[in-house]
LOTIFI-494157 format. One record per residue (C-alpha): residue number from 1; x, y, z. Coordinates in nm, 4 decimals. Layout:
! residues N
  num        xx        yy        zz
  NUM         X         Y         Z
...
This chain:
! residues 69
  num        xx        yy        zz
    1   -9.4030   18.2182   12.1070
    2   -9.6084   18.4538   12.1234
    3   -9.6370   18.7260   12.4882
    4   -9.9694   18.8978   12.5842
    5  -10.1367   19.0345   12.8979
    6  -10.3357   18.8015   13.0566
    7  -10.7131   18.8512   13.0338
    8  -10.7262   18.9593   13.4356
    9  -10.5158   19.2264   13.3608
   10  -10.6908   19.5581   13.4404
   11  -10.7989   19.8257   13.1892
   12  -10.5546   20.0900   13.3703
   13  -10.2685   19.8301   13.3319
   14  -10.3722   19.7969   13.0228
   15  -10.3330   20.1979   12.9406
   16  -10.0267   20.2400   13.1392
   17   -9.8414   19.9621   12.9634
   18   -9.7623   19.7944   12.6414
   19   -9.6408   19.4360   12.5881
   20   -9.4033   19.3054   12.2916
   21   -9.6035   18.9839   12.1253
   22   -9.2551   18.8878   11.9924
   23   -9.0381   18.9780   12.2687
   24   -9.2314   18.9960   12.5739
   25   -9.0870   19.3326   12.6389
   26   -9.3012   19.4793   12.8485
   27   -9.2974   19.9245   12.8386
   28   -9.4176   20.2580   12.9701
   29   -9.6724   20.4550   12.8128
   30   -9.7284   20.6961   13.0688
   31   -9.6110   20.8533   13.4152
   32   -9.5853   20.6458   13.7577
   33   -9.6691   20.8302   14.0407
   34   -9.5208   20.6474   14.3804
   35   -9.7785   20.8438   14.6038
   36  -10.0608   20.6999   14.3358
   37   -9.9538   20.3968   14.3286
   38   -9.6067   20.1816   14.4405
   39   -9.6699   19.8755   14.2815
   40   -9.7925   19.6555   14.0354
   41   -9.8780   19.3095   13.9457
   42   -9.9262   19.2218   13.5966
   43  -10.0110   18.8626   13.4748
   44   -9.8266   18.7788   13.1338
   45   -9.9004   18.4593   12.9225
   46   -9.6988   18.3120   12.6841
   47   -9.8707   18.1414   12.4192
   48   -9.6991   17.9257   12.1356
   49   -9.8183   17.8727   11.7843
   50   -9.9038   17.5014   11.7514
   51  -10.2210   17.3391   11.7367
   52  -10.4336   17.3496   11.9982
   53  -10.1771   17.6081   12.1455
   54  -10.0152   17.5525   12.4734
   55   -9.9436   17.8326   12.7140
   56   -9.7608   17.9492   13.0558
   57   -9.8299   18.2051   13.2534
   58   -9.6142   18.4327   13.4934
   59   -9.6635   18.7627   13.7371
   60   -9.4337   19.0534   13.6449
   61   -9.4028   19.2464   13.9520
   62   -9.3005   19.6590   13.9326
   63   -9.2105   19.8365   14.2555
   64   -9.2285   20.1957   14.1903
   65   -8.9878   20.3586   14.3459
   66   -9.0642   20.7452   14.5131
   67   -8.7017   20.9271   14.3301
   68   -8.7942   21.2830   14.4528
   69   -8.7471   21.1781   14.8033
């Protein structure tokens, strides 16, 4: 199986965050900032290797959460 952003995903997603193809592991490349922004929604497909390939799709849902308050 194989774990990628879906193609809706935006470019700033995109920067912010990195996804595992093996895992699905999904990690921070950057900063949050809660006053920027306190959540996001990032669609994630899952894609095996067969032939055609199948896929599933989810929505991985962050809440940023505002730690200086």
């Amino acid at each position: 199986i194989m774990y990628l952003f879906s193609r809706r995903v935006s470019t700033k997603v995109k920067e912010m965050f990195t996804i595992d193809e093996n895992k699905g592991e999904i990690r921070l490349q950057g900063k949050l900032d809660y006053e920027e922004k306190n959540s996001y929604e990032i669609p994630v497909e899952a894609r095996d290797k067969g032939f055609p390939p199948l896929s599933g799709h989810c929505k991985v849902v962050l809440e940023v959460l505002d730690v200086n308050d």
